[in-house]
C-alpha positions in Angstrom: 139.9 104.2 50.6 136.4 103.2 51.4 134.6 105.0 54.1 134.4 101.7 56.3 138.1 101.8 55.8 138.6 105.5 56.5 136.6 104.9 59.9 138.6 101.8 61.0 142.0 103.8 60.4 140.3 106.8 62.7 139.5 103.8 65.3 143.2 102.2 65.2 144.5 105.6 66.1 142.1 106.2 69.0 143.2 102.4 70.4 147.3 103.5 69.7 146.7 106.7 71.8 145.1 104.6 74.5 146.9 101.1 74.4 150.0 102.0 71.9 151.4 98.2 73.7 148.6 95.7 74.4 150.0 93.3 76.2 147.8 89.4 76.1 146.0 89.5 79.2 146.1 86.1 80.5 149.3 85.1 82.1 151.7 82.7 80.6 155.2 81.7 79.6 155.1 79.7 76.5 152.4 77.9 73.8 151.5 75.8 75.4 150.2 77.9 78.7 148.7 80.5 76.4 146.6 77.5 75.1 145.2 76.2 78.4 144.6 79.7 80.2 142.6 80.5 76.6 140.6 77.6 76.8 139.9 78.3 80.1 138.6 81.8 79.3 135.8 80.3 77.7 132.9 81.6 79.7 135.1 83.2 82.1 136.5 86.5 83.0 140.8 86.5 82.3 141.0 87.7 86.2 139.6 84.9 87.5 142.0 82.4 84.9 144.9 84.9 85.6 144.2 83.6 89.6 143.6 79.6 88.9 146.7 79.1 86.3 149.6 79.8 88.6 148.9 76.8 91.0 148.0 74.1 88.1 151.2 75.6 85.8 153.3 74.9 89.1 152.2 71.4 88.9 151.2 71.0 85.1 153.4 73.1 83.2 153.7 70.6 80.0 151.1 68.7 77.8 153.2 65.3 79.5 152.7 67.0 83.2 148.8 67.7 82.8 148.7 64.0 80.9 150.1 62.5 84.4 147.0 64.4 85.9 143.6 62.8 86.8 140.6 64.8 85.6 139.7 65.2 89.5 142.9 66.5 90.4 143.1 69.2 86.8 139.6 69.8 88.2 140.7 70.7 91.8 143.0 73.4 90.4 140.4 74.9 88.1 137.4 74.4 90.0 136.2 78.4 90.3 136.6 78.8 86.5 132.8 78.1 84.5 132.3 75.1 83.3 135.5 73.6 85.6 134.3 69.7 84.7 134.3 69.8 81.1 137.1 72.1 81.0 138.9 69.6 82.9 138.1 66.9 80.8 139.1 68.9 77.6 142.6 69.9 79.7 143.1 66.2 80.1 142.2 64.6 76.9 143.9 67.7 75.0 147.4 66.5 76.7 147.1 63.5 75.9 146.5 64.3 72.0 149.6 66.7 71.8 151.6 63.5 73.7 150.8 61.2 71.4 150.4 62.9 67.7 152.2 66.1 68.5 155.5 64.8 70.4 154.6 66.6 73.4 154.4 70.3 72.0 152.0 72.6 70.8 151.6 72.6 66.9 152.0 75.7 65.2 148.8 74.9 62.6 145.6 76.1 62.9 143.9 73.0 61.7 145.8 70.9 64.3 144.9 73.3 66.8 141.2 73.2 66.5 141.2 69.0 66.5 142.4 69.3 69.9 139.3 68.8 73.1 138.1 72.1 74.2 140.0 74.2 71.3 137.3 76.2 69.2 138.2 78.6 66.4 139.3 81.7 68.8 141.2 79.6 71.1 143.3 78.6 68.0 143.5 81.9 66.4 144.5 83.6 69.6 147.4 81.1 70.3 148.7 81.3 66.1 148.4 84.4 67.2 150.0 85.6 69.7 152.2 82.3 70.2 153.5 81.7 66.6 153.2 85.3 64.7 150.4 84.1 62.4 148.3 87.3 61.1 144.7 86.4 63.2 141.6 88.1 64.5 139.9 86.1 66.9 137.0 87.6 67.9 135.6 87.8 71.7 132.5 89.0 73.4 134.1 92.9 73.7 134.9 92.5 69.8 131.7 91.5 68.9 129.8 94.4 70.6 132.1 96.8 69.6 132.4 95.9 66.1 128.5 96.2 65.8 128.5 99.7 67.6 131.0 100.8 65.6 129.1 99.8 62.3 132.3 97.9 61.2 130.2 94.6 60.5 126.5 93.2 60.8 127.4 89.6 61.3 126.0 87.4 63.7 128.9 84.9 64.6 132.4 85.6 65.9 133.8 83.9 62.7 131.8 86.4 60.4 132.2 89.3 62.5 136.1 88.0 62.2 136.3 88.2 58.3 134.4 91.7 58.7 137.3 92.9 60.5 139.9 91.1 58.6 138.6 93.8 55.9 138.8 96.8 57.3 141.7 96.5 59.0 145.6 96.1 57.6 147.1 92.5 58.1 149.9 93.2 59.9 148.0 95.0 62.8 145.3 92.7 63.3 146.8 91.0 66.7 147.9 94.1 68.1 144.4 95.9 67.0 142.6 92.6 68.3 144.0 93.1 71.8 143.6 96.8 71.9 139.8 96.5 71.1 139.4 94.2 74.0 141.3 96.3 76.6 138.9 99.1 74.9 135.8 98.0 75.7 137.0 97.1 79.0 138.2 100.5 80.0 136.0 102.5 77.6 133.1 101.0 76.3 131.1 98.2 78.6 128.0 96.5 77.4 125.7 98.3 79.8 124.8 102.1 80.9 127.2 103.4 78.4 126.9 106.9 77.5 128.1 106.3 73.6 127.8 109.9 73.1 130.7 110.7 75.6 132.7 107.6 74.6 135.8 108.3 72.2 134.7 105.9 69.7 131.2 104.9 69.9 130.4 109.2 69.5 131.4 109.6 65.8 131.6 106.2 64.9 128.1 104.8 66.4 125.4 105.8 63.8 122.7 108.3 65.6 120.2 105.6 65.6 122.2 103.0 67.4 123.1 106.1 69.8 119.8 106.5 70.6 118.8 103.2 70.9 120.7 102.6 73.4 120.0 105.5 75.2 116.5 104.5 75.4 117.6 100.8 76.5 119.8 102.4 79.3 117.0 104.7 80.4 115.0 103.9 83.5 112.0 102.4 82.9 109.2 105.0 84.5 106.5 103.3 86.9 103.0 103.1 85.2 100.5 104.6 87.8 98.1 102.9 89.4 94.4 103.7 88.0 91.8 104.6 90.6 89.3 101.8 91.5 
């Protein structure tokens, strides 16, 4: 075993202490919800989803339901979310797609997924995912960070960062390890004023110069004094 892959094995049983059962954190009931409250995640904190979803679900629970919708009304119900009028767009132009190519469901492929208005490559892998069983690690802004702390990759796009992780980690845990990363950084390990030195992760498997470099980011900045005239 590698010493990357000796250090993710020591991270995977940190995250099973602390979330043994990660569940997805944006509420839904079936593919097809998963995929609009991830594309509405884009840019946008899952609380703030997690409150918008439950009012345009009741009204727009199916790809035929949200196709009835205008774009003004989908954009009523999302409104608070970033980006609410090309989200809304997507949301509309998406259902209509899945109507009329896709009989009305979502398709389990990722390929077919991505095709879709508003569906990047980490909506798609979250919802093959999570929805359909497929073996994916999307990769969002927690994952990124951490995955750099943690020395596990250098790359500079989620999709790189993605096949970094696809690496070090064993298949068959790579949703459950995907979710547990992002409830992680969330409880553990935020982007700013961090003490990686106390953190359970980022203090053995942060290198010493990245520990310190942050330290010096996070440390006040002290006031230059003013030179006599």
């Amino acid at each position: 075993m590698t010493a990357l892959a000796d250090k993710a094995r020591r991270i995977e049983a940190v995250l099973d202490a602390l979330h043994p059962s990660p569940a997805i954190p944006l509420d839904h009931v079936d593919p097809y919800t998963l995929l609009v409250a991830v594309a509405l995640s884009a840019q946008t904190t899952d609380k703030k989803v997690n409150q918008v979803t439950p009012a345009l679900f009741a009204r727009a629970p199916t790809p035929a339901a949200m196709r009835a919708l205008s774009v003004e009304e989908i954009h009523g119900f999302i409104r608070e979310v970033n980006f609410a009028p090309a989200k809304a767009k997507a949301l509309r132009r998406a259902a209509e797609m899945l109507c009329d190519e896709h009989g009305g469901v979502v398709p389990a492929d990722f390929d077919a997924l991505v095709a879709l208005p508003g569906v990047g490559n980490k909506t798609a892998s979250v919802v093959m995912g999570q929805a359909f069983g497929a073996e994916t690690f999307p990769v969002d802004t927690h994952i990124l960070r951490l995955a750099h702390r943690w020395g596990l990759s250098k790359g500079r796009t989620p999709d790189q960062v993605s096949a970094d992780l696809q690496r070090v980690f064993a298949r068959p845990s790579w949703n459950k390890v995907h979710l547990q990363i992002i409830y992680f950084g969330r409880s553990h390990c935020p982007a700013l004023r961090h003490d990686l030195a106390a953190c359970p992760i980022c203090s053995w498997a942060a290198s010493k110069a990245r520990i310190a470099a942050e330290a010096r980011a996070a440390a006040p900045k002290k006031r230059r004094r003013a030179t006599p005239a």
